[in-house]
One Martini backbone bead per residue (centre of mass of N, CA, C, O) as a GRO file, in nm:
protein
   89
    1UNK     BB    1  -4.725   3.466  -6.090
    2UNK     BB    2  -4.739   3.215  -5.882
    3UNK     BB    3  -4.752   3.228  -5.582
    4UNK     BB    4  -4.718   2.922  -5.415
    5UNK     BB    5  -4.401   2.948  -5.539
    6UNK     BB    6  -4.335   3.158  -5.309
    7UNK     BB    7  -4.332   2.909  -5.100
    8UNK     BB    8  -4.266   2.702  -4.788
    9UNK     BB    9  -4.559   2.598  -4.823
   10UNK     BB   10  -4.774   2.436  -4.910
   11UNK     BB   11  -5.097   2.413  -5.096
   12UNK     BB   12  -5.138   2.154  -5.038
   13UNK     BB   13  -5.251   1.847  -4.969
   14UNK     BB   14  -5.271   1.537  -5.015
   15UNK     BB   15  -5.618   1.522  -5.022
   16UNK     BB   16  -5.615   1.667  -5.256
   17UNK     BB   17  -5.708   1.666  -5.557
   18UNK     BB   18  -5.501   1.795  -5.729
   19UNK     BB   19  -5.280   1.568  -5.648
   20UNK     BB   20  -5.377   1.387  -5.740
   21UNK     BB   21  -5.454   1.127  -5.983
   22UNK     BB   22  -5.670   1.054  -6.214
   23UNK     BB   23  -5.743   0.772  -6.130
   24UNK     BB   24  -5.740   0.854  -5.768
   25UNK     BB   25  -6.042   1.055  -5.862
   26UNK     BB   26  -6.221   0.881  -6.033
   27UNK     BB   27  -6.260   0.642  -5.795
   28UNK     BB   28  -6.404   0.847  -5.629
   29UNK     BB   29  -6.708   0.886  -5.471
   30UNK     BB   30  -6.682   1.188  -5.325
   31UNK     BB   31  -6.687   1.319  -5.640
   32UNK     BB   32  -6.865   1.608  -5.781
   33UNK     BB   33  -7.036   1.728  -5.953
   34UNK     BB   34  -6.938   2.016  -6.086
   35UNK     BB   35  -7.247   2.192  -6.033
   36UNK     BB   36  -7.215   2.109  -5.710
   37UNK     BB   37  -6.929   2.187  -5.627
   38UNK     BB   38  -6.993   2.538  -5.740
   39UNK     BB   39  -7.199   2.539  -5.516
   40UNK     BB   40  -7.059   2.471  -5.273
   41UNK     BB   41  -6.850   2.693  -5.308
   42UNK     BB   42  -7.004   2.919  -5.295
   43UNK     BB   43  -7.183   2.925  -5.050
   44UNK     BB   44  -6.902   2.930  -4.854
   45UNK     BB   45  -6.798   3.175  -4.973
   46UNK     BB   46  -7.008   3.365  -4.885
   47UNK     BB   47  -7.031   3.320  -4.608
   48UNK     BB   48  -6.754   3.415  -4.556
   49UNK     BB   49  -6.860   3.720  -4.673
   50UNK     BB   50  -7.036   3.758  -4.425
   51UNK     BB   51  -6.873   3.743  -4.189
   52UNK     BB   52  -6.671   3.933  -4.193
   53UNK     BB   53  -6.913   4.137  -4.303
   54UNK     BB   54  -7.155   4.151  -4.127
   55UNK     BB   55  -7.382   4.110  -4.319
   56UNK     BB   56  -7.274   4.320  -4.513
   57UNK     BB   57  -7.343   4.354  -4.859
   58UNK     BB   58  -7.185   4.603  -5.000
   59UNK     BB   59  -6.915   4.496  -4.917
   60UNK     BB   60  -6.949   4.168  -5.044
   61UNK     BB   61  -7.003   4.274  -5.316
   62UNK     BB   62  -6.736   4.403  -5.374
   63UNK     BB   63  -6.519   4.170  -5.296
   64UNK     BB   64  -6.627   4.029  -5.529
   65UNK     BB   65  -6.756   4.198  -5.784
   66UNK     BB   66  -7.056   4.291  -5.765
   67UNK     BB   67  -7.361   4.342  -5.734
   68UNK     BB   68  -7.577   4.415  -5.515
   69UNK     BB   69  -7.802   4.240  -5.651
   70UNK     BB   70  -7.672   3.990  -5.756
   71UNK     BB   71  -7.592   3.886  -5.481
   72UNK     BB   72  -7.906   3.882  -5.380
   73UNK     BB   73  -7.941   3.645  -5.540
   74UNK     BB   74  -7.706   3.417  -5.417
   75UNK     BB   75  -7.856   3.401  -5.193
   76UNK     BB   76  -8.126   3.287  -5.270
   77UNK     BB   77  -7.977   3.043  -5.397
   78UNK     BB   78  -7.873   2.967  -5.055
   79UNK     BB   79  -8.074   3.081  -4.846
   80UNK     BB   80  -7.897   3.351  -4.746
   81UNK     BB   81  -7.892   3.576  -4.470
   82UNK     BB   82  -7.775   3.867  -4.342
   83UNK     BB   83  -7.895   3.859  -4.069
   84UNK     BB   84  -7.741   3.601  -3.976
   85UNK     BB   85  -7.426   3.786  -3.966
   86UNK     BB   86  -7.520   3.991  -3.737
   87UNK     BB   87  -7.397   4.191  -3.495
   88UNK     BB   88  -7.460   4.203  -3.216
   89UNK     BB   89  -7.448   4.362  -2.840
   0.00000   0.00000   0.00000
């Protein structure tokens, strides 16, 4: 069962493609084809797990599910560097 159903507030909001209709998606110029959504959608995915973890890779690369050389592709491909999510002091 989706969490989604059992919650008080919405999951969508108006703005979101999902909720449109078919109709009102086709028409929309600022829809991008699936594998660019898909890459746009990873690199900021990534980005959010590298902030978390304070771009430690093997931490954020349990939390995804992958290898950790995977995880190091995934960032090459995306030219994100963990170094650059590393907290100073």
């Amino acid at each position: 069962m989706d969490g989604c159903a059992m919650t008080e507030k919405p999951c969508f909001s108006e703005e979101d493609p999902v909720v449109l209709g078919a109709e009102e998606v086709a028409s929309q110029e600022s829809v991008k084809p699936l594998k660019e959504a898909r890459d746009a959608f990873e690199k900021i995915y990534l980005t959010n797990l590298l902030e978390l973890c304070g771009g430690r890779v093997s931490e954020a690369a349990k939390i995804a599910g992958k290898f950790r050389a995977d995880f190091y592709d995934l960032l090459r491909k995306h030219n994100l560097s963990p170094d650059d999510f590393r907290k100073t002091k």
